[in-house]
C-alpha positions as CSV (number, residue, x, y, z in Angstrom):
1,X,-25.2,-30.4,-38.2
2,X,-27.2,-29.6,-34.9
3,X,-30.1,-26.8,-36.1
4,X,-29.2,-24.0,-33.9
5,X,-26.8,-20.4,-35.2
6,X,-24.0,-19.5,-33.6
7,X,-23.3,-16.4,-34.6
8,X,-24.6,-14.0,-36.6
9,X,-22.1,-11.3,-38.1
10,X,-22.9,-8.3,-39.6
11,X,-20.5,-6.1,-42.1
12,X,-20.8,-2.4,-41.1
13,X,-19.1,0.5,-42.7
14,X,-18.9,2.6,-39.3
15,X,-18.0,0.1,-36.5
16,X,-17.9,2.5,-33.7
17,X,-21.7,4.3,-34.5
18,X,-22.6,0.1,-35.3
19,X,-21.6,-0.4,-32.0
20,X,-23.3,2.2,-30.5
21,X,-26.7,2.0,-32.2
22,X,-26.2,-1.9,-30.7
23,X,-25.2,-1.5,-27.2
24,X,-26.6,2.0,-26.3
25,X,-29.1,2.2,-28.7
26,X,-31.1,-1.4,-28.7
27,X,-29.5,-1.9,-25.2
28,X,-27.7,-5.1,-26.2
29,X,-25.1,-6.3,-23.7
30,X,-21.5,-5.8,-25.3
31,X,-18.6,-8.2,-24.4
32,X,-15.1,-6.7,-24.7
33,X,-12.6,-8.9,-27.3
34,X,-9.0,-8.3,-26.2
35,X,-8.3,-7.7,-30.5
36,X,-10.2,-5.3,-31.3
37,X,-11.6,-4.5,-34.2
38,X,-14.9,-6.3,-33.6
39,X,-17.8,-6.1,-31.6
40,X,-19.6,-8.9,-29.2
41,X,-23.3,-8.8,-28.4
42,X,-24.7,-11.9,-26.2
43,X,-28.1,-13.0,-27.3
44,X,-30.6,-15.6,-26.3
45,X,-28.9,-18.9,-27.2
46,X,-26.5,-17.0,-29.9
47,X,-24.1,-14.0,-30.2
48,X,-24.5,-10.9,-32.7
49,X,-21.0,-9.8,-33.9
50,X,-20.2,-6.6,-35.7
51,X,-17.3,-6.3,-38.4
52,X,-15.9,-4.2,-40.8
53,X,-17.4,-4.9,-43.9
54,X,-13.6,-4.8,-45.7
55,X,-12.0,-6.8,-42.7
56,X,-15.1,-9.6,-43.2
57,X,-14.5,-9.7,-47.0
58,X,-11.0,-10.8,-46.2
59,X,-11.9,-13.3,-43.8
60,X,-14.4,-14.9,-46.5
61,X,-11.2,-14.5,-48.5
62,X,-13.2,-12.7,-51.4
63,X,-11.8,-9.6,-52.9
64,X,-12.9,-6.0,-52.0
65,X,-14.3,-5.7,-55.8
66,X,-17.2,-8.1,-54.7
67,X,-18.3,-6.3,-52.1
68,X,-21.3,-4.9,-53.8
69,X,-22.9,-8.4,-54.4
70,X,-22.4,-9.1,-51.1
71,X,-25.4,-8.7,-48.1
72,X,-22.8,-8.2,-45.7
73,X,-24.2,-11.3,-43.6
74,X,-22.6,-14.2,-42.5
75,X,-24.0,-16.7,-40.4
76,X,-22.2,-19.2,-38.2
77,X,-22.0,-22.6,-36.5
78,X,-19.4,-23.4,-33.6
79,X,-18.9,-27.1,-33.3
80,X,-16.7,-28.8,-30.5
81,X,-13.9,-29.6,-32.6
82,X,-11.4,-28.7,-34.5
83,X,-12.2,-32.2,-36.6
84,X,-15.8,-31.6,-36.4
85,X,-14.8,-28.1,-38.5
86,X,-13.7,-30.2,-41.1
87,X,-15.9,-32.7,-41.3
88,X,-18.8,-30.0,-41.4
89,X,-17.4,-28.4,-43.9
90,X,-17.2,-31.7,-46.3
91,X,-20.6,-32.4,-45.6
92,X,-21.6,-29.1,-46.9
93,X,-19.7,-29.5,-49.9
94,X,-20.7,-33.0,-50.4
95,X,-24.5,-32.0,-50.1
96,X,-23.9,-28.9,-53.0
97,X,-22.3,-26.1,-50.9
98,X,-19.0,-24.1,-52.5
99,X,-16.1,-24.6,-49.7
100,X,-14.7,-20.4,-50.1
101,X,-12.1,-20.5,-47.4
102,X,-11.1,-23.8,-46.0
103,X,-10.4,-24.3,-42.8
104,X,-7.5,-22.6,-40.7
105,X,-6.3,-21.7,-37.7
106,X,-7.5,-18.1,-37.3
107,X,-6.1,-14.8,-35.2
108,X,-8.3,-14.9,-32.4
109,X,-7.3,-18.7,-31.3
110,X,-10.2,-20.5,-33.2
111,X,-9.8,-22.8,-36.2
112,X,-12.4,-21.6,-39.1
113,X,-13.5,-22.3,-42.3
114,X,-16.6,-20.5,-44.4
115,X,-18.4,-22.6,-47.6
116,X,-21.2,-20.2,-49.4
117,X,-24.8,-22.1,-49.6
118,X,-26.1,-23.2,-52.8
119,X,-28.4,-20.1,-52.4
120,X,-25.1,-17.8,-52.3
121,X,-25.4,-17.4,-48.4
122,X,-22.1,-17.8,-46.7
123,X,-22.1,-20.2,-43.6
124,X,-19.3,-19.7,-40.8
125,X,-18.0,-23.5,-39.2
126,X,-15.8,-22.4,-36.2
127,X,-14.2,-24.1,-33.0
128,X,-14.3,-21.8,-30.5
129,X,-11.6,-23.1,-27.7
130,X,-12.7,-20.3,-25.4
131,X,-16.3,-22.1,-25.4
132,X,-17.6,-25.7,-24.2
133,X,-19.9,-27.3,-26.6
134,X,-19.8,-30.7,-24.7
């Protein structure tokens, strides 16, 4: 794995005020998503995404009742391929991570996968195919 974060998603109870506070507020620049539902922020190097809370609990695939043990964080790592999603992913697991939801094609045209750390931090591994990595 190349040291560097992708993206770092938040879980927010109130995504319009989130998204507010984020672009108006802190003055972060916003990039629209055709979906919906989520919010974009470009960083230096690395994106800040905002998501309901629920809505990221169901992409981990964990159920709503876990919600309160959970930091509302997840961190993620774009790769350049779709194979190199998988392959992540089994090193993570082979090195003592917990693969939660392996990897599929997901709704916004990427191919995903999440395994939780062996500290209980959950790692994103995503191919993006609207971004070059190469």
């Amino acid at each position: 794995m190349k040291a560097k974060i992708s993206l770092v998603t938040l879980g927010v109870d109130d995504l319009e005020r989130a998204t507010r506070f984020y672009g108006e507020g802190l003055g972060l620049p916003r990039h629209e998503f055709e979906g919906g539902g989520i919010s974009f922020f470009s960083l230096q190097d690395t994106w800040l995404a905002l998501y309901p809370r629920a809505e990221l609990l169901k992409d981990l695939g964990l159920p709503a009742s876990t919600e309160p043990g959970f930091s509302g964080i997840t961190l993620a790592h774009n790769v350049a391929t779709k194979a190199e999603v998988d392959a992540l992913l089994q090193q993570a697991v082979a090195a003592g991570a917990t693969l939660t939801k392996p990897a599929e094609e997901v709704f916004w045209g990427g191919y995903s996968g999440y395994f939780q750390d062996t500290e209980g931090h959950y790692w994103e591994v995503a191919y993006n195919p609207f971004q070059d990595l190469t």
